[in-house]
C-alpha positions, 0 to 999 in steps of 0.5 A, a space after each residue: 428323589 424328593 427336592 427341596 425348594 429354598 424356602 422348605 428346607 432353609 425352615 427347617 433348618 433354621 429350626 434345627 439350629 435353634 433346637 441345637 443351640 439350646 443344647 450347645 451355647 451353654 457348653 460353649 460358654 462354659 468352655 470359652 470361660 474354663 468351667 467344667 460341668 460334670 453332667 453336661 460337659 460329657 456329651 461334647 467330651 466323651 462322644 466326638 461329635 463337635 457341637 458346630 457338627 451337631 447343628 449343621 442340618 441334613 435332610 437324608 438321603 434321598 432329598 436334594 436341596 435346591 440352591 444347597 451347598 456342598 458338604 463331606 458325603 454330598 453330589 452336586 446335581 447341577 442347581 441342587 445337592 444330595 447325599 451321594 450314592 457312592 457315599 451311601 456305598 462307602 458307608 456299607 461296613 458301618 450300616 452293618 455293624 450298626 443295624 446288627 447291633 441295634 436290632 440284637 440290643 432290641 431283641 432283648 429285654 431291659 435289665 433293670 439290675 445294676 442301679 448305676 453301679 457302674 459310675 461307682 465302680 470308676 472311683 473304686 478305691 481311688 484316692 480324692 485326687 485320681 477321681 475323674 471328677 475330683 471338683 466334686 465330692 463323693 457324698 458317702 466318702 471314699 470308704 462308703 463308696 468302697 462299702 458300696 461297691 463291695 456290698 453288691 452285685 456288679 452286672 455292667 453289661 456295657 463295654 465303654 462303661 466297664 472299660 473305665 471300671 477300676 483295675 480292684 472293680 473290675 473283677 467284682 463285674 459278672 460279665 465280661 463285655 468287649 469291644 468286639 462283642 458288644 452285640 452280645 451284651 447290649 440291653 436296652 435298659 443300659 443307660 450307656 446304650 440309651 446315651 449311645 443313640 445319640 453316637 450311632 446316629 451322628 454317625 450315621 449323618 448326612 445320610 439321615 435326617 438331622 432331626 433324628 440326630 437331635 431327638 437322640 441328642 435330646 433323649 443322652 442329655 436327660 439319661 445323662 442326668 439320671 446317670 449322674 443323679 444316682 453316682 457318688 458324686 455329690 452335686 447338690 450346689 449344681 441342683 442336683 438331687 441324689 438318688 440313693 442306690 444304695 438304699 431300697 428306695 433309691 433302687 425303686 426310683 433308680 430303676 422305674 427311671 431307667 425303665 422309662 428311658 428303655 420304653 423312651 429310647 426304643 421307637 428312637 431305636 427303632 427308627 435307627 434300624 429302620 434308616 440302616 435297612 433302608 440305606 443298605 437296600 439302596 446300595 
């Protein structure tokens, strides 16, 4: 076991915590002040990791921190702390699950297919006032967003997108991915599945190290953006520049861009199935 002395591991964790702030003050302000924002917003209110959560910093499993204090999961050594091997143990349904997810989702290629067309069919024939985000306008109006939806091809292959599809969208989806087949369906090109590193690592915490947490973070937070760029929604006041899937050009920048996530998010991946094989040899 590796042991960190004050001096060592109140650096970096320092660091994290202004790396994190970066990411959750803004949030926070926003919402002391009541104002929603319909791009950032979505990483702190769809995934239930708390913001104060997101910047405490662990080093993982297999480091003790000298002069350290006590968090959920952790063993007291004496004159330092470290993630507990009991907990380590408790945690074996989870590595496994994970670590079969994320290796079939690697398995396969990125399918670059679905234009973001998901976010589309969330708002299919909906009226203004049932719009998940209805402070925003759609930019082709309710019937040219319904033309859209109608005039292509739906190929969602991920279960916490589809779910929210429209009962009248649902149907206009070529597969049918569930909650408990999710393996079966993930591909790396899925921008869900890219913004999902992020839940399936602060799950994984402490027993990781929280700078890999934060990288996934970082990586939701820019697909996050594209994700939003190529809705229906039209944020241009936010200054955010639409990608026109439903135009050939649109497709083109929309798909180079997921493709760039996909090879973005694979090392990051990678590593998370690293971290579950190493933790559940340790059991």
């Amino acid at each position: 076991m590796l042991v960190l002395d004050p001096a060592d591991w109140q650096a970096r964790a320092a660091a994290h915590e202004a790396r994190v702030d970066g990411f959750t003050r803004p949030h926070l302000a926003r919402r002391e002040s009541g104002v929603k924002h319909p791009v950032h917003d979505f990483l702190f209110t769809y995934y239930s990791q708390r913001p104060a959560k997101l910047r405490r910093w662990h080093p993982g499993y297999g480091v003790a921190l000298r002069g350290g204090e006590l968090a959920k999961g952790y063993a007291d050594l004496g004159d330092a702390v470290t993630v507990s091997d009991e907990y380590v143990a408790s945690q074996r349904p989870l590595l496994t699950s994970l670590d079969a997810l994320l290796t079939a989702t690697a398995a396969r290629p990125a399918q670059l297919g679905c234009f973001g067309l998901h976010e589309w069919a969330m708002v299919y024939r909906l009226t203004p006032d049932q719009v998940r985000h209805s402070d925003w306008p759609l930019r082709l109006g309710a019937t040219g967003t319904d033309e859209v939806v109608e005039s292509h091809r739906i190929a969602c292959s991920h279960f916490d997108a589809f779910r929210f599809f429209t009962a009248e969208a649902r149907p206009l989806n070529v597969l049918s991915p569930g909650r408990d087949d999710r393996a079966a369906y993930e591909q790396p090109g899925c921008l869900h599945a890219g913004m999902d590193l992020y839940k399936h690592a602060f799950r994984l915490s402490p027993m990781i190290a929280s700078e890999l947490v934060a990288d996934c973070f970082e990586l939701a937070r820019d697909i996050r953006v594209l994700d939003m760029r190529a809705s229906p929604y039209d944020l241009a006041d936010l200054g955010y520049d639409p990608i026109r899937i439903e135009t050939a050009e649109g497709k083109q920048e929309y798909a180079a861009a997921q493709r760039a996530f996909a090879e973005r998010g694979a090392p990051l991946r990678q590593r998370l199935i690293e971290e579950c094989e190493t933790l559940r040899a340790s059991i």
